[in-house]
C-alpha positions as CSV (number, residue, x, y, z in Angstrom):
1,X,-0.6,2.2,-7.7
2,X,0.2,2.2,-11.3
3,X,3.4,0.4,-10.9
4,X,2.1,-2.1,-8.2
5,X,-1.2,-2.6,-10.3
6,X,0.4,-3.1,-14.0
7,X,3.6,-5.4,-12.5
8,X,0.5,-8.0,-11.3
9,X,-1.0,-7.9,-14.4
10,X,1.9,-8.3,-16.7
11,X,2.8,-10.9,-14.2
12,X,0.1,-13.1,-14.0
13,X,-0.6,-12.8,-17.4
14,X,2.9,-14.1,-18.5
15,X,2.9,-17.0,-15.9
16,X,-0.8,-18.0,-17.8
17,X,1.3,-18.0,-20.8
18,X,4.1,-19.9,-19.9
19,X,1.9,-22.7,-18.2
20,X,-0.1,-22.5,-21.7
21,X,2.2,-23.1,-24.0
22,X,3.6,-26.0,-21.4
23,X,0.3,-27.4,-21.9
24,X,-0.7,-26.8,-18.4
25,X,-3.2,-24.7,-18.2
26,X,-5.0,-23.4,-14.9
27,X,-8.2,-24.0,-16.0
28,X,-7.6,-27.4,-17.1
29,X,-7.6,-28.4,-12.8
30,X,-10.1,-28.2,-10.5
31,X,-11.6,-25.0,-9.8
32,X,-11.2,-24.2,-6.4
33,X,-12.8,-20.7,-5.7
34,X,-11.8,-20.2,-2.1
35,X,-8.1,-20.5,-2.1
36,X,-7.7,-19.1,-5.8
37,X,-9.9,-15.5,-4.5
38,X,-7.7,-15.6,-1.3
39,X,-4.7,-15.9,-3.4
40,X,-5.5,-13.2,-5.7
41,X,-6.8,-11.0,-3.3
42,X,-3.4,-11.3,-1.1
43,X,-1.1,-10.9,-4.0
44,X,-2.9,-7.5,-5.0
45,X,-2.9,-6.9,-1.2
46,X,1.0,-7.3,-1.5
47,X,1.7,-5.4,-4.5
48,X,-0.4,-2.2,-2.9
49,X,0.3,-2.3,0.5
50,X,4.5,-2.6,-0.5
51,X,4.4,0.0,-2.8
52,X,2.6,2.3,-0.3
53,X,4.9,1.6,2.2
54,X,7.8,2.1,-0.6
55,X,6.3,5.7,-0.8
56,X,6.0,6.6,3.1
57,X,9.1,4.9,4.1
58,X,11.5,4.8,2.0
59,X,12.3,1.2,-0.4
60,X,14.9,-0.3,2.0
61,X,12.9,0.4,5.0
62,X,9.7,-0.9,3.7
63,X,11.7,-4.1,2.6
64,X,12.8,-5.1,5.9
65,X,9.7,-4.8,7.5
66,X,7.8,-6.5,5.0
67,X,10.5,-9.0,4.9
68,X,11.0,-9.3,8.7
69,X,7.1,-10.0,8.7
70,X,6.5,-12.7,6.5
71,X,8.3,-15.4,8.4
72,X,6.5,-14.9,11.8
73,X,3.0,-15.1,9.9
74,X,4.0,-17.9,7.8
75,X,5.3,-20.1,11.2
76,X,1.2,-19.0,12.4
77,X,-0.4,-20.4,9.2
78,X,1.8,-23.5,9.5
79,X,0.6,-24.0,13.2
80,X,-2.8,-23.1,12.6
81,X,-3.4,-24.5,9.5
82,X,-1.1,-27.6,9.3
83,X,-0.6,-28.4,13.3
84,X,2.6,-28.2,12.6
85,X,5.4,-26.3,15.2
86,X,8.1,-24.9,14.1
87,X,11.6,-26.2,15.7
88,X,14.4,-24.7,17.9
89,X,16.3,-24.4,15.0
90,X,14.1,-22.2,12.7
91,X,12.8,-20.1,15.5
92,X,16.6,-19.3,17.0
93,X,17.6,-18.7,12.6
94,X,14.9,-16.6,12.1
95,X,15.2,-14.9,15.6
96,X,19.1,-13.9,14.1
97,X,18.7,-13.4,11.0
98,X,16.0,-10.6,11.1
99,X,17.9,-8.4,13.5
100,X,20.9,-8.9,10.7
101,X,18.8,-7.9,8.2
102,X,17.7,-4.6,9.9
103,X,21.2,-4.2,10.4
104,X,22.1,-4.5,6.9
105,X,19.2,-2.1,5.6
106,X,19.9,0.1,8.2
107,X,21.2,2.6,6.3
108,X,18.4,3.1,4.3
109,X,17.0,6.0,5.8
110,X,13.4,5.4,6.4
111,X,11.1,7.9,8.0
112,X,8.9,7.8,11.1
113,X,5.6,7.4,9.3
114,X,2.9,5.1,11.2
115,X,0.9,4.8,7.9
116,X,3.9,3.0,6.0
117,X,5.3,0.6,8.7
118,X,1.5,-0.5,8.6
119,X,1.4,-0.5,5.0
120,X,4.7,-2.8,5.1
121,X,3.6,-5.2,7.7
122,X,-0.1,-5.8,5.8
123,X,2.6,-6.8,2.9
124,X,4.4,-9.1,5.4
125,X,1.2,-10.6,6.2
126,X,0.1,-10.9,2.7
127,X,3.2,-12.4,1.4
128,X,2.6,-16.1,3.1
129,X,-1.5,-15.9,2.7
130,X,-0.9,-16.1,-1.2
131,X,1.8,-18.7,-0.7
132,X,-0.4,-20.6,1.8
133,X,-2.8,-20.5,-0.8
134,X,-0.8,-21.3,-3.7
135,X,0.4,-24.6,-1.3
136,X,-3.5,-25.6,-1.2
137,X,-3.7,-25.6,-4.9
138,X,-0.6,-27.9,-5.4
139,X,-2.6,-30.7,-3.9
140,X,-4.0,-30.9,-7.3
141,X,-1.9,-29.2,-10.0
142,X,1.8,-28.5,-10.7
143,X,3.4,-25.9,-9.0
144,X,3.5,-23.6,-12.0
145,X,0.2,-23.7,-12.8
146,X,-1.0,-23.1,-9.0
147,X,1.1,-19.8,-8.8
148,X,-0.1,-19.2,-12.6
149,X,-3.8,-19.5,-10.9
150,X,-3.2,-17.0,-7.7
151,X,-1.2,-14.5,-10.1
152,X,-4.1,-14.5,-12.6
153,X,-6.6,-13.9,-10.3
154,X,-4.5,-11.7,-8.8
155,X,-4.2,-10.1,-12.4
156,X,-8.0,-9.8,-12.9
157,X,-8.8,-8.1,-10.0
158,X,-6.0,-5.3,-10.3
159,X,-6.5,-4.6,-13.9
160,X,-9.5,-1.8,-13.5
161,X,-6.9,-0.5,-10.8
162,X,-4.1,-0.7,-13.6
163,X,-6.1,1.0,-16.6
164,X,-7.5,3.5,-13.9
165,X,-3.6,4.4,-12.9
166,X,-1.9,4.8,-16.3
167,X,-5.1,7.3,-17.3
168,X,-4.6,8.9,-13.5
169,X,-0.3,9.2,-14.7
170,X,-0.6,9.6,-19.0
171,X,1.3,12.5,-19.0
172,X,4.5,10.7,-17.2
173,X,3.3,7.5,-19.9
174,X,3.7,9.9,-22.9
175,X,6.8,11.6,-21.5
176,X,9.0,8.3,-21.4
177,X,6.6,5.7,-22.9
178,X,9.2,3.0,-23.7
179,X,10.9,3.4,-20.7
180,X,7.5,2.5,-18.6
181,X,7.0,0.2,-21.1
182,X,10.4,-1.5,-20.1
183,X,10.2,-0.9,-16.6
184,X,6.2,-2.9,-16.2
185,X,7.5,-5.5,-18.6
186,X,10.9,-6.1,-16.5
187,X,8.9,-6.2,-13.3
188,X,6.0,-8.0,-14.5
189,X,8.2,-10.8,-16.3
190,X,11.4,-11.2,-14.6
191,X,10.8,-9.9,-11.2
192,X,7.3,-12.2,-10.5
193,X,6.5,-14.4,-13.3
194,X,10.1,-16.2,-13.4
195,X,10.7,-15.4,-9.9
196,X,7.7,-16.8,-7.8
197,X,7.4,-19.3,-10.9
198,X,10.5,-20.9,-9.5
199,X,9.4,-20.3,-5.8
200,X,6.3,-22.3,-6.3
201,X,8.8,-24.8,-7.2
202,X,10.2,-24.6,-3.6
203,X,6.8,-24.5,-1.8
204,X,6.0,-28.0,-3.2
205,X,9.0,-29.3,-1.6
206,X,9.5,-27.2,1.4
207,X,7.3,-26.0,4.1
208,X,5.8,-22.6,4.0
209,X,7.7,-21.6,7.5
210,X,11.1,-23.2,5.4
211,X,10.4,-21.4,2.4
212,X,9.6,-17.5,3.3
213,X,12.7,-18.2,6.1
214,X,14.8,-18.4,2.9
215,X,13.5,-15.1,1.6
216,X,15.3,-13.3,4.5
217,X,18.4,-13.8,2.3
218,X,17.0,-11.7,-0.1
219,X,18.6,-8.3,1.2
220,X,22.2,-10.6,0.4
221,X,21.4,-10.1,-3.2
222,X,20.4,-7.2,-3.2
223,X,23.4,-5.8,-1.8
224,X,25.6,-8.2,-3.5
225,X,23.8,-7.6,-6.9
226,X,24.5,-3.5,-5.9
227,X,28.5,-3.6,-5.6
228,X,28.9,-6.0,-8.3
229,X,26.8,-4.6,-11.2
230,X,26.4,-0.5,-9.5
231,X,30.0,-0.4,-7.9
232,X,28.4,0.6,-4.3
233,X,30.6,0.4,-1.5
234,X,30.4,-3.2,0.5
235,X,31.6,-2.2,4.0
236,X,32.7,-4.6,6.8
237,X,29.5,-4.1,8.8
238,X,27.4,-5.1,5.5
239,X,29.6,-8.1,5.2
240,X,29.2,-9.3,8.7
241,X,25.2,-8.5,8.6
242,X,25.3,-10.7,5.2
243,X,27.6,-13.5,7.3
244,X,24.9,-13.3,10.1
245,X,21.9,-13.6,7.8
246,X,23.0,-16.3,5.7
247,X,24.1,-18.3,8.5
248,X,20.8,-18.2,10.3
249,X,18.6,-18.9,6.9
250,X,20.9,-22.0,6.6
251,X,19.8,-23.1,10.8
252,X,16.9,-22.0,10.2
253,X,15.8,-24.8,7.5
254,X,18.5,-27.1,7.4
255,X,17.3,-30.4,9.2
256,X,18.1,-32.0,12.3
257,X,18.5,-30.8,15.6
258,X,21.7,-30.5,16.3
């Protein structure tokens, strides 16, 4: 919780920043209550029920559920919401690229624990809600500032969960204090304010059934990122998983039918 709780914060708080000094403040739109709580309440949703899952099941496990998940609820909220059915195409991609990326994490060792593949698939479900949401808020706002808007609600409403963590875990604070303090920042910065700053970007030009597809590329990188900058082993059957996965991301939203 602490980590999950204090990476929201941070976050949001540095995407309010950045769209501040852009001179693009969220509070400058419209205030739209409903899809900014939903927002906010999803992302915190995420953040918790991933890290629980993290806990129970193991990171690599959790991931592929969570991952495998979003892209069947976001083609629901697109049909639901928007009318809108998804193509061959991106049912058949997604159809092959999830069973790639299982194959690729499949290593990863994760346990038989009910609780945490629950866990995962509520953060699989949450995942598209705040980008749903976020795509609502567009309608009247740049895309930086509508994420800014979910992630700082989102920050609002974890931060008595953050202060009540780090008094919950002080003795680990005090033990490595700059570490944490590196580790919250890193997450809260680079790993959700620049990231899902950039993938509002993409929802304001991509449907949200396109746009979570293209997150099942994600376990690419992170393997990719783990042999070039760790020195991990890339074996043939990670290759081939990563060959399979990309391909099917690139069916999955490219357009036309053939």
């Amino acid at each position: 919780m602490f980590v999950a709780s204090w990476r929201t914060v941070v976050g949001g708080a540095g995407l309010i920043a950045f769209t501040t000094l852009r001179r693009d403040r969220p509070w400058a739109a419209p205030l739209r209550v409903g899809w900014t709580l939903l927002g906010g309440v999803a992302v915190v949703g995420y953040q918790a029920a991933f890290f629980a899952a993290a806990d129970r099941v193991g990171v690599g496990s959790a991931a592929v559920v969570t991952i495998a998940t979003g892209p069947a609820v976001a083609g629901v909220i697109d049909r639901l919401a928007f009318d809108r059915r998804v193509s061959k195409r991106w049912l058949l991609g997604v159809c092959v690229a999830v069973p790639g990326v299982v194959a690729l994490a499949s290593g990863s060792g994760g346990e038989a624990d009910p609780t945490g593949w629950a866990f995962a698939v509520l953060a699989g479900v949450c995942y598209p809600t705040y980008g749903f949401a976020t795509q609502q808020l567009v309608m009247d706002r740049s895309p930086t500032s509508a994420i800014a808007t979910v992630f700082g609600a989102g920050a609002l409403l974890a931060l008595p969960f953050a202060i009540g963590s780090s008094v919950a875990v002080q003795d680990s604070i005090r033990a490595a204090p700059w570490g944490t303090a590196a580790l919250v920042m890193y997450l809260g910065l680079a790993s959700t304010a620049l990231a899902y700053g950039l993938w509002a970007i993409g929802l304001r030009h991509l449907s949200l059934s396109d746009t979570v597809a293209v997150t099942l590329a994600e376990p690419v990188a992170a393997v990719v990122l783990a042999a070039i900058l760790l020195d991990e082993a890339l074996s043939a059957r990670s290759a081939a998983a990563m060959t399979v996965i990309v391909g099917s991301v690139y069916v999955a939203t490219a357009r036309g039918d053939r």
